[in-house]
N, CA, C and O of each residue as an XYZ file, in Angstrom:
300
protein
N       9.141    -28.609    -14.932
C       9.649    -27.589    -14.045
C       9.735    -28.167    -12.648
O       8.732    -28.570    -12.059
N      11.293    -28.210    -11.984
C      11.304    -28.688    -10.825
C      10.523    -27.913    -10.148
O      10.303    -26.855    -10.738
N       9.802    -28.064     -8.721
C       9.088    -27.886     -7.445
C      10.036    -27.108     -6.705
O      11.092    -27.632     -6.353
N       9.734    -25.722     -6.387
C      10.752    -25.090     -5.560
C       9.946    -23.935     -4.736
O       9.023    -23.475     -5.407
N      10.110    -23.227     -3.137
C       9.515    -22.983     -2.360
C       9.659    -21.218     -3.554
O      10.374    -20.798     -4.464
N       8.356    -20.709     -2.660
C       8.159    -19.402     -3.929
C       8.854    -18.455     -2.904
O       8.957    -17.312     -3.349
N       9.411    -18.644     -1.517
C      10.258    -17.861     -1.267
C      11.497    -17.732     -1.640
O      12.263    -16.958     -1.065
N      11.806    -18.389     -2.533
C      13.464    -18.519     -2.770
C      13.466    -17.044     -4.107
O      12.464    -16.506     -4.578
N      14.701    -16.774     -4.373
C      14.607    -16.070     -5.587
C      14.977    -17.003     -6.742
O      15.659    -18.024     -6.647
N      14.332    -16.415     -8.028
C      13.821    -16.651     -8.967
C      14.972    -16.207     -9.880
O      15.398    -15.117     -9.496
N      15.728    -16.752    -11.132
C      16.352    -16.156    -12.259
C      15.309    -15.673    -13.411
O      14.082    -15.589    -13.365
N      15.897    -15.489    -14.083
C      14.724    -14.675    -15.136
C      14.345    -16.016    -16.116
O      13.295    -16.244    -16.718
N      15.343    -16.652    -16.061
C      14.957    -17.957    -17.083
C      14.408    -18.641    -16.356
O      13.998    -19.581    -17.036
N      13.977    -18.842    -14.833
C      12.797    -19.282    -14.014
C      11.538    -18.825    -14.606
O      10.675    -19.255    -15.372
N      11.783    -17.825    -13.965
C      10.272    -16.832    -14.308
C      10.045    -17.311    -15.477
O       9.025    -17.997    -15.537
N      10.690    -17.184    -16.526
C       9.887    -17.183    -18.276
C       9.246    -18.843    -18.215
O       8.202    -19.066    -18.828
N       9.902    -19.922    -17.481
C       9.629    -21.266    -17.473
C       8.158    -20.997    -16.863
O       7.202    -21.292    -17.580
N       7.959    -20.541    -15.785
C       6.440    -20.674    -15.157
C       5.652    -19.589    -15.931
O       4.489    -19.941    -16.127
N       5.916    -18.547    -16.352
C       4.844    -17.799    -17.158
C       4.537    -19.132    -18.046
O       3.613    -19.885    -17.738
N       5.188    -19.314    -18.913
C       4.797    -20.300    -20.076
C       4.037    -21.372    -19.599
O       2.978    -21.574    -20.192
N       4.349    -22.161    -18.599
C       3.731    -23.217    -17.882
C       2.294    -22.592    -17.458
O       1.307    -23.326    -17.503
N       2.146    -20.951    -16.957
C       0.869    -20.842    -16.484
C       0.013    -20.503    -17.809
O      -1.188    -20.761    -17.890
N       0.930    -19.760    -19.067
C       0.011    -19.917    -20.387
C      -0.378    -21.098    -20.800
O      -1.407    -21.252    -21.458
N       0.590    -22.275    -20.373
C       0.051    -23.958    -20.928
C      -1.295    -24.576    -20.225
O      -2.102    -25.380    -20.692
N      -1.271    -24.044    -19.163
C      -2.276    -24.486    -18.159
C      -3.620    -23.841    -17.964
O      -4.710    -24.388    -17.796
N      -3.209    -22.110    -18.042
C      -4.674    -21.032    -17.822
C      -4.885    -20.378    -19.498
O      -5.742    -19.528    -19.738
N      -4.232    -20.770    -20.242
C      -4.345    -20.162    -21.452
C      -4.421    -17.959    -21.062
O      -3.756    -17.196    -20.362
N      -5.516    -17.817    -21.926
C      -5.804    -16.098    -21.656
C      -5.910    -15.901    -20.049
O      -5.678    -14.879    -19.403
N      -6.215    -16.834    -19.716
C      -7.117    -16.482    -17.875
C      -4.939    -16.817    -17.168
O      -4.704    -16.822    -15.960
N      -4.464    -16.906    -17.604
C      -3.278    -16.748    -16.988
C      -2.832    -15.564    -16.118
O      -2.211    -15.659    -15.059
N      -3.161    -14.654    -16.601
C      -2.899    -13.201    -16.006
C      -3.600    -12.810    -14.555
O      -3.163    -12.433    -13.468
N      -5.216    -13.158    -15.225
C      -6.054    -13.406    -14.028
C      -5.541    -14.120    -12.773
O      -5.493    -13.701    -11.617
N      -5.147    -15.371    -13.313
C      -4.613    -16.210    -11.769
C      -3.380    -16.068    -11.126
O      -3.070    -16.068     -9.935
N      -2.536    -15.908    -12.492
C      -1.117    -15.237    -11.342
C      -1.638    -13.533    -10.407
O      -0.919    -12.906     -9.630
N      -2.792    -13.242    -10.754
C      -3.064    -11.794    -10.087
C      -3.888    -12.350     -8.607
O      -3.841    -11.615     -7.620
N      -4.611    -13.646     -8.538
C      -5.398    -13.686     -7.515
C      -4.201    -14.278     -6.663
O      -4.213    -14.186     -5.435
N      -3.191    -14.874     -7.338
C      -1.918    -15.909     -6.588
C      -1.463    -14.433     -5.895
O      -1.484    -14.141     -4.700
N      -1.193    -13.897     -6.634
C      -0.331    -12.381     -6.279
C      -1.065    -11.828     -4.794
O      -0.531    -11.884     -3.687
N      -2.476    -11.269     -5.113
C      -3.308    -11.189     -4.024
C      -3.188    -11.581     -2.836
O      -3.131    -10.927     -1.794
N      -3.127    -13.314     -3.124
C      -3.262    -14.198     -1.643
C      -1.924    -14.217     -1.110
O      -1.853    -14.302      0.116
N      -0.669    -14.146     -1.869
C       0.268    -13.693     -1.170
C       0.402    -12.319     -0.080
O       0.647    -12.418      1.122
N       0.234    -11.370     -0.637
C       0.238     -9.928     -0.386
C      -0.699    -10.138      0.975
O      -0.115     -9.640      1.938
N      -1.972    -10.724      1.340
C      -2.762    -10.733      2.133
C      -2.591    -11.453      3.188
O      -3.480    -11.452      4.039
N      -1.498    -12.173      3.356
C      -0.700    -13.360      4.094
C       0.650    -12.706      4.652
O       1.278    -12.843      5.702
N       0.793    -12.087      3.722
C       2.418    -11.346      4.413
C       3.486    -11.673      3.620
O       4.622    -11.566      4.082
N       3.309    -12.042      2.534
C       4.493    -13.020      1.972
C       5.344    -12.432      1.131
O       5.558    -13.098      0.118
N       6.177    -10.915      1.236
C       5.979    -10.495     -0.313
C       7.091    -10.976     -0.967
O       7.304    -10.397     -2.032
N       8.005    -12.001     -0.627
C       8.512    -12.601     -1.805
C       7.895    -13.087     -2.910
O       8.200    -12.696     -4.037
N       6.778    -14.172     -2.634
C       5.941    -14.847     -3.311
C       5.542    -13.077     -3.769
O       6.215    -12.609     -4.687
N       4.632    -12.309     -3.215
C       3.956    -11.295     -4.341
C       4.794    -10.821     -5.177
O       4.531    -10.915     -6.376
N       5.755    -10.326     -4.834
C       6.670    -10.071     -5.830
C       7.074    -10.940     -7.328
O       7.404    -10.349     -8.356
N       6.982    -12.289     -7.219
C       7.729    -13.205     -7.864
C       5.873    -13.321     -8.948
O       5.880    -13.191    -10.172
N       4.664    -13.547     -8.220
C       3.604    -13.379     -9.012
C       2.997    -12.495     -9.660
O       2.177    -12.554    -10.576
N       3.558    -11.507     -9.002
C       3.627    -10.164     -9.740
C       4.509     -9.934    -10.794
O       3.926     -9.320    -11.688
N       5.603    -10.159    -11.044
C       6.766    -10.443    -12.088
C       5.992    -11.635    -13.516
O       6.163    -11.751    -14.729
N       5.324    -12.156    -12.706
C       4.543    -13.203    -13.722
C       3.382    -12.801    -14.283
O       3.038    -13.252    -15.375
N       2.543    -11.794    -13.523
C       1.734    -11.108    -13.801
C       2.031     -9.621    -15.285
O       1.311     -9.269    -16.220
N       3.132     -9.240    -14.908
C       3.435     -8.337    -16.118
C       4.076     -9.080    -16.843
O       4.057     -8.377    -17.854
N       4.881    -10.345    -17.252
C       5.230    -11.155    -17.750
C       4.563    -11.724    -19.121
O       4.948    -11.813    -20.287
N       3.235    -12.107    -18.333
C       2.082    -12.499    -19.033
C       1.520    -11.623    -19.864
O       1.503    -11.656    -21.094
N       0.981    -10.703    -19.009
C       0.108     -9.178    -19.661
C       1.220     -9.011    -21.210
O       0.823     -8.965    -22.375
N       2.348     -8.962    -20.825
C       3.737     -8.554    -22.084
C       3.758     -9.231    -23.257
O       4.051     -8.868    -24.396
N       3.228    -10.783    -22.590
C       3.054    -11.826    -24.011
C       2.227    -11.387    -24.772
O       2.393    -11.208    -25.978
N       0.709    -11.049    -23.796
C      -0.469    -11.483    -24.784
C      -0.595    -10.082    -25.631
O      -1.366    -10.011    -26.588
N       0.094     -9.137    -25.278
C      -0.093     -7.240    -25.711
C       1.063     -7.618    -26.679
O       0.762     -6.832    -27.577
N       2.121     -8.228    -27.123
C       3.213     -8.860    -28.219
C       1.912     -9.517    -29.345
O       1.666     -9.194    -30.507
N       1.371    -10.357    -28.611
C       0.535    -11.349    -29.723
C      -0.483    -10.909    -30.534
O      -0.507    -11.118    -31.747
N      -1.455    -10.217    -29.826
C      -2.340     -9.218    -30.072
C      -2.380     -8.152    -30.343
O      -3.172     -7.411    -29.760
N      -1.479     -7.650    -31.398
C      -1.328     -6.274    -31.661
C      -2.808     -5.303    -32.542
O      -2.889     -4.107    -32.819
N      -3.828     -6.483    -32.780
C      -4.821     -5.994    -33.312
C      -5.995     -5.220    -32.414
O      -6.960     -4.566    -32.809
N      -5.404     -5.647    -30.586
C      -6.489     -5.204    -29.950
C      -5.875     -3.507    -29.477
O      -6.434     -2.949    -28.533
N      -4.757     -2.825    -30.188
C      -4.017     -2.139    -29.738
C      -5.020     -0.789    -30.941
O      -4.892      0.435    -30.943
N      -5.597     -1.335    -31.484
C      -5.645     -0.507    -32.795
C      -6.848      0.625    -32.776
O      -7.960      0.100    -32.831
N      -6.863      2.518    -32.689
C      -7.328      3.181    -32.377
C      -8.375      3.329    -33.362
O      -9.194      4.129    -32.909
N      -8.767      2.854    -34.680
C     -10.312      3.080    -35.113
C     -10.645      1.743    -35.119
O     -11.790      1.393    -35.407
């Protein structure tokens, strides 16, 4: 994945490249870190970047709630 400033906008076939890259890298804890990335944006002023980690943030959450349909299960 080329190196590109997180203010720029993002295509959707971006986004899906770095979710996957942050599942290759944080495994389950992926969600977690695009949420603290998300955070430190938001707390800086940045909200392109929050926006774009936030997009990665429900991104993620979407995979692992697809994969895990056993943790969905009411008895």
């Amino acid at each position: 994945m080329k190196k590109r400033n997180l203010g720029e906008e993002f295509s959707n076939a971006e986004i899906y490249e770095m979710a996957g890259t942050l599942l290759k890298q944080h495994g389950s804890d992926a969600s977690v870190f695009a949420s603290l990335q998300a955070g430190e944006k938001l707390s800086t002023g940045d909200m392109t970047g929050y926006r774009i980690w936030k997009r990665l943030v429900m991104l993620v959450d979407g995979i692992f709630e697809k994969t895990h349909p056993e943790q969905n299960c009411l008895h």
